[in-house]
N, C-alpha and C positions, 0 to 999 in steps of 0.2 A: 174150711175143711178140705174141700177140691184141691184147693191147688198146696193144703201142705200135706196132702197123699201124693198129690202128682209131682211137687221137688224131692221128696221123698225116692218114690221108685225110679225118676229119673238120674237119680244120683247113685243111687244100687246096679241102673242098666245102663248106664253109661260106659264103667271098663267090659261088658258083658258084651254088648251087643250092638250098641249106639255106637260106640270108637269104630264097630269092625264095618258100619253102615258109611259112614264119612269117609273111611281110608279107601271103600270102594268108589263114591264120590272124586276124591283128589284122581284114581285112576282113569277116570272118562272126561277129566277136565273138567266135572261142575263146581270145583273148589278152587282158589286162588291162592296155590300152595308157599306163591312168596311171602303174602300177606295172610297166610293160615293162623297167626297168632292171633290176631282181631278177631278170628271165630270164636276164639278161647279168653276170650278177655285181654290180652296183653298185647295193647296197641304201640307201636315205635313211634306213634307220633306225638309231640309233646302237645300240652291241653296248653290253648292261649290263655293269656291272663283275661282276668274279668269275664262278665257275663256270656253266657255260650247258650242258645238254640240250639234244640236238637228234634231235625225233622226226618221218621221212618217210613218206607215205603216199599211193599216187598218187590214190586216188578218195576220195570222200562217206563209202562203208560203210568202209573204210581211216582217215577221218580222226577219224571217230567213235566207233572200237573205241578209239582212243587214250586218250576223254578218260577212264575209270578210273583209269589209269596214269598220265597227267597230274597229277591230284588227291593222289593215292599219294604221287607222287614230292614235290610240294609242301610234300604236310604232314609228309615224313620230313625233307627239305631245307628249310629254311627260309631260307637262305643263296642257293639257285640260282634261274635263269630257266629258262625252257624255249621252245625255239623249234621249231616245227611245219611242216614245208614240204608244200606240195601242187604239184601242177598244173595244175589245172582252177580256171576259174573261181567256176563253182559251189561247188568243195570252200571255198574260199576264203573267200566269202558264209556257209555253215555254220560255219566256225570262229572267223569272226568276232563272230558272235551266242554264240558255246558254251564260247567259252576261258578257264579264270577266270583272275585276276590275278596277274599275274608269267610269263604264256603268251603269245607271240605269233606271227601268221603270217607265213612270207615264200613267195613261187613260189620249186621249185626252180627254179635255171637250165637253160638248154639245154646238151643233154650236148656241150659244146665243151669242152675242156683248159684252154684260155682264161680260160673262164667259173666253172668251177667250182672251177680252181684259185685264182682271185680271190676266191669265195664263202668256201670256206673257211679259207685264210687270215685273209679280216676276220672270219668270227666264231670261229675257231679254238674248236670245243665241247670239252666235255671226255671225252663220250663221242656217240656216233652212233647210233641206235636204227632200225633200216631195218623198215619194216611191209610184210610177204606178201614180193614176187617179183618186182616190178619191178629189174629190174637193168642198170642205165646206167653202161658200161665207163669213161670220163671220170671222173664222179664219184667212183665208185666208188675208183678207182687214185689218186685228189686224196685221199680221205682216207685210203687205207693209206700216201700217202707221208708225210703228217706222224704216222703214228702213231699217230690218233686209235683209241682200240677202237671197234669196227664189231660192231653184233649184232644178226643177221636175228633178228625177232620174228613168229610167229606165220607162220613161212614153209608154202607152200602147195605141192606141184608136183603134176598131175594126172598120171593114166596117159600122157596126148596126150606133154606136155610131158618127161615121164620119156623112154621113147624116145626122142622129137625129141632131147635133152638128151644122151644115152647117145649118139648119133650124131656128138657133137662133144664129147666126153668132155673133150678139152683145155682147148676155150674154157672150158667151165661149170669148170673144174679152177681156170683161173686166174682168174676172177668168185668163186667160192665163196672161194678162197683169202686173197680183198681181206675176208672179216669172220675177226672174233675169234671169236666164237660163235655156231650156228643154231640155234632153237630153231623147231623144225614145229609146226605144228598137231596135228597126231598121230603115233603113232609111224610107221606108215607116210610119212608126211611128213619124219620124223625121219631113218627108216632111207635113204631116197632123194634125202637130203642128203648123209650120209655118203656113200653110193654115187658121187653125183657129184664128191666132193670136198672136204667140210668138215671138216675136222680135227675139231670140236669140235661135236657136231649132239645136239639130245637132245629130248625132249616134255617139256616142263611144264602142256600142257592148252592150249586158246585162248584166247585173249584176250576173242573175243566173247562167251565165257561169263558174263565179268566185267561186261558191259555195266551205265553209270548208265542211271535210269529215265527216259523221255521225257518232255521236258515238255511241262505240260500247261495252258493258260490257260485257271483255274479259271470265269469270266464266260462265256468261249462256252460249256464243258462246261454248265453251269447252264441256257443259255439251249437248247442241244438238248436236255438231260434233261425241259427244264422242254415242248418240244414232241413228245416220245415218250412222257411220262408213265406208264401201267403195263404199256404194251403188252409182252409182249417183243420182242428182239433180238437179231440173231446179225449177225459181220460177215466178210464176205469181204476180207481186204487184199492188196495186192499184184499186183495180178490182174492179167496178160496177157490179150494181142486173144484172144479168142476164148473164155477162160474163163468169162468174164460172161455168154459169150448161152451155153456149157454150163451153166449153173448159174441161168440165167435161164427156159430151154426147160422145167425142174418146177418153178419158181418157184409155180406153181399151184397144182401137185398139192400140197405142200408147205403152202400158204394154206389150202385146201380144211380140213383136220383145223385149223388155229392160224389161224383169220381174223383176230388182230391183230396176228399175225408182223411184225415190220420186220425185213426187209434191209438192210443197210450196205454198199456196196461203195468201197473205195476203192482207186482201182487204180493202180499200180505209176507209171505216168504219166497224170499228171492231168492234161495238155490234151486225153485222150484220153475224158474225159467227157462232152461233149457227143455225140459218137460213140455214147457205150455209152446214155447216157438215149435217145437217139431211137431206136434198134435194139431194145431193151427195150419200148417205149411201142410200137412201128410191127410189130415181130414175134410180141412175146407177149401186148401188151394188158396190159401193167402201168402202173400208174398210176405215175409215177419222179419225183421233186423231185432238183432240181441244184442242190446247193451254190453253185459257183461265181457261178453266177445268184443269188443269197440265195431259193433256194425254199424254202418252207418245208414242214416236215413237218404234214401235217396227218392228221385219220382215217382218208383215202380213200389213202394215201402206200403202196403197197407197197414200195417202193426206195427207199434217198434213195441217191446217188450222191455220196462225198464226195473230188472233184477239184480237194482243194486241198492246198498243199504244208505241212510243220510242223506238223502236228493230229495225226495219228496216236496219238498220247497219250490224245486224246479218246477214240477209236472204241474203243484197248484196252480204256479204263478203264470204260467204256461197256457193253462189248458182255460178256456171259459167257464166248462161245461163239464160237470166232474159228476159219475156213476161211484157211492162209497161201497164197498162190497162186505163179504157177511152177512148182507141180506138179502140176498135170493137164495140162500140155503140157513134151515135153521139153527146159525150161528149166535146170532144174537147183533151183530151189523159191529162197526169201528166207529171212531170217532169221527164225527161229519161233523162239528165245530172248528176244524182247519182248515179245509176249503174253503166252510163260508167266513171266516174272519180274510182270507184271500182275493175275497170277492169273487165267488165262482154261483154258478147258479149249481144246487146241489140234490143229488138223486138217490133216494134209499130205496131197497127194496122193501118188502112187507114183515121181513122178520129183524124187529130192533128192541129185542127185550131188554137189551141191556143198557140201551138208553132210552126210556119206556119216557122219562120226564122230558126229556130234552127235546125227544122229538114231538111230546104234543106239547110244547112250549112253542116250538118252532114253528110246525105246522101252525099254532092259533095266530103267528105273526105273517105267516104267508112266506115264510122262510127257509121253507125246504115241501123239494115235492119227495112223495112215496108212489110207488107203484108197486100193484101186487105181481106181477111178473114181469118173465123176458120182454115179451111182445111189451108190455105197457112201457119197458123201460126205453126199447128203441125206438118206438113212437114219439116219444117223451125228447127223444135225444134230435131226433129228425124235426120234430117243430121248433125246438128250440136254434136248431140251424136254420129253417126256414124264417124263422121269426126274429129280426134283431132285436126287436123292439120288446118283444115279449123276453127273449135271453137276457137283455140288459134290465129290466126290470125284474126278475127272478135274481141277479148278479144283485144288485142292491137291496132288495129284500134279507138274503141272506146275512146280506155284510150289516145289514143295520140291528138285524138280529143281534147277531154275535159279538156286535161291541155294545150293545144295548145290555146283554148280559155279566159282561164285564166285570160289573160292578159289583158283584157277591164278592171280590176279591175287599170290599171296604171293609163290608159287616164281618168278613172272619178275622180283619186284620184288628180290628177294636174290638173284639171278643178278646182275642188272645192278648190284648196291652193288658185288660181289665187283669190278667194272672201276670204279667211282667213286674218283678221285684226293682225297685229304684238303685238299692246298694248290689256290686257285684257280689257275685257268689264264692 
């Protein structure tokens, strides 16, 4: 009933009001006006023969958890394609640099009935692999009507959303109902799919456990190692406004005991580096080099700030000792599963709701420290430099973590064969 009121009006306010929302879109550049047909269903790219995957994802950290499972699925299929949809430009730009051969991207369409049932039709998949929680009633209803199996992966719902959800029981009954199988992030996740409506909901572990390792362009890593030379190093990644000038204000104290300490910070968005170097240099009296700028590291360098985007690789492989940021303010924390597949000894702050399972999985393996604040996390960072012996055991805790968890990448891979048709489609 929901969603054939909701194709309904969406098809009535589409010339109305939905086209004049998108043409403002293409004006600010959140639309990718070359390939604006693929929004609309009409892809220029021809459908390969035989069997096609098709994995969706609406963001960057979405499109990226994928590529394990991509690779997976490849080298068991050697027969199939695999087709990736996002919606963001940016995700787009990433998976185009990241996809290996016989993978390609298209933009989902806009959720019009129109559109999407035109989408899938031309590439008719053989199955549907939906990534987190995004759930677009159009699509969604275009692929339970041909049939296709549909199976939420790595689905997510928070406390907010639970409730919210629970209050419209129906709707979420008949969305949940449009997949063949939900697999949550956790069982909690798991349990709260059933709850809403999935027939079929179970935990097989997450996906981002599974993560490939970032790459890393061995020439620049060389050409910073080669201007850090013995000093040590520790790196803050990810880092929200404000976290930098917390963790900047003992930046001294810290100096004071290790006067060749280098800092690393590179923070969550890098156009926001020039911001943090002069705030740093103007409030604390540190001496800061900016990437972006090609500054270089030199003696006198207490900071280097690295506000560029694709490196990260570097700073892991780099740094021992890595502060994940997002949580010393209530963000909810980043992914701290790629440092420690890095082998870094690895530091969250106290607010990590948004990896609520990972981290008391982690914590119960001895595989990551948390501390409730600044003070705890520089402490944290100062014994860890005093301490070889204790940093290199924190370093392999982590790392044995994180490939110990790996292995969720098996149980989603033989869930999803159990739906793979023998003849192509």
């Amino acid at each position: 009933m929901f969603i054939g009121v909701y194709n309904t009006l969406v098809r009535i306010l589409y010339p109305i009001a939905i086209r004049r929302y998108i043409e403002k879109r293409k004006k600010i550049g959140k639309e990718d006006i070359k390939r604006f047909n693929e929004r609309i269903g009409r892809p220029n790219k021809k459908r390969p023969e035989g069997r096609l995957i098709w994995l969706h994802g609406a963001s960057v950290g979405e499109s990226i958890s994928m590529l394990p499972l991509i690779n997976r699925l490849l080298e068991i299929y050697p027969d199939i394609h695999i087709m990736v949809t996002t919606g963001t430009t940016t995700s787009a730009e990433v998976m185009a640099k990241r996809l290996p051969e016989r993978a390609f991207h298209q933009y989902l369409p806009i959720d019009n009935p129109v559109f999407t049932t035109r989408f899938v039709r031309y590439w008719h998949p053989t199955i549907a692999l939906w990534f987190e929680s995004e759930f677009w009633p159009a699509m969604l209803s275009s692929i339970k009507r041909r049939n296709i199996p549909l199976i939420l992966i790595n689905g997510r719902i928070s406390n907010k959303s639970f409730k919210r959800w629970q209050q419209f029981d129906y709707i979420c009954k008949e969305l949940l109902g449009c997949f063949t199988a939900c697999l949550g992030q956790s069982e909690e996740d798991a349990y709260r799919l059933r709850v809403l409506g999935c027939k079929d909901a179970m935990c097989l572990g997450n996906l981002k456990y599974a993560g490939l390792p970032i790459p890393v362009d061995a020439e620049k890593k060389a050409d910073v190692l080669k201007q850090i030379g013995s000093r040590p190093v520790w790196l803050a990644s990810s880092t929200h406004n404000d976290e930098e000038f917390k963790i900047g204000r003992f930046l001294k104290d810290l100096q004071a005991k290790h006067p060749d300490l280098l800092t690393i910070i590179a923070p969550r968005h890098p156009n926001r580096g020039p911001e943090i170097a002069d705030k740093l240099r103007s409030d604390y009296g540190l001496n800061v080099a900016l990437r972006s700028s090609d500054e270089k590291i030199t003696e006198q360098t207490n900071v280097y700030v690295a506000d560029t985007i694709g490196e990260m690789g570097i700073w892991y492989e780099i740094c021992p000792i890595v502060f994940v940021g997002g949580s010393l303010i209530p963000h909810g924390g980043q992914n701290f599963m790629e440092p420690s597949r890095c082998r870094d000894a690895v530091i969250v702050g106290p607010h990590m709701h948004n990896f609520t399972d990972a981290v008391s999985r982690a914590k119960h393996a001895d595989g990551l420290i948390q501390v409730n604040d600044v003070l705890e996390l520089m402490d944290m960072v100062e014994q860890l430099l005093n301490n070889k012996e204790l940093l290199e055991a924190k370093r392999s805790l982590a790392y044995n973590w994180a490939t110990s968890e790996a292995k969720v990448l098996d149980g989603i891979v033989e869930k999803i064969q159990g739906y793979m048709v023998n003849e192509d489609s």
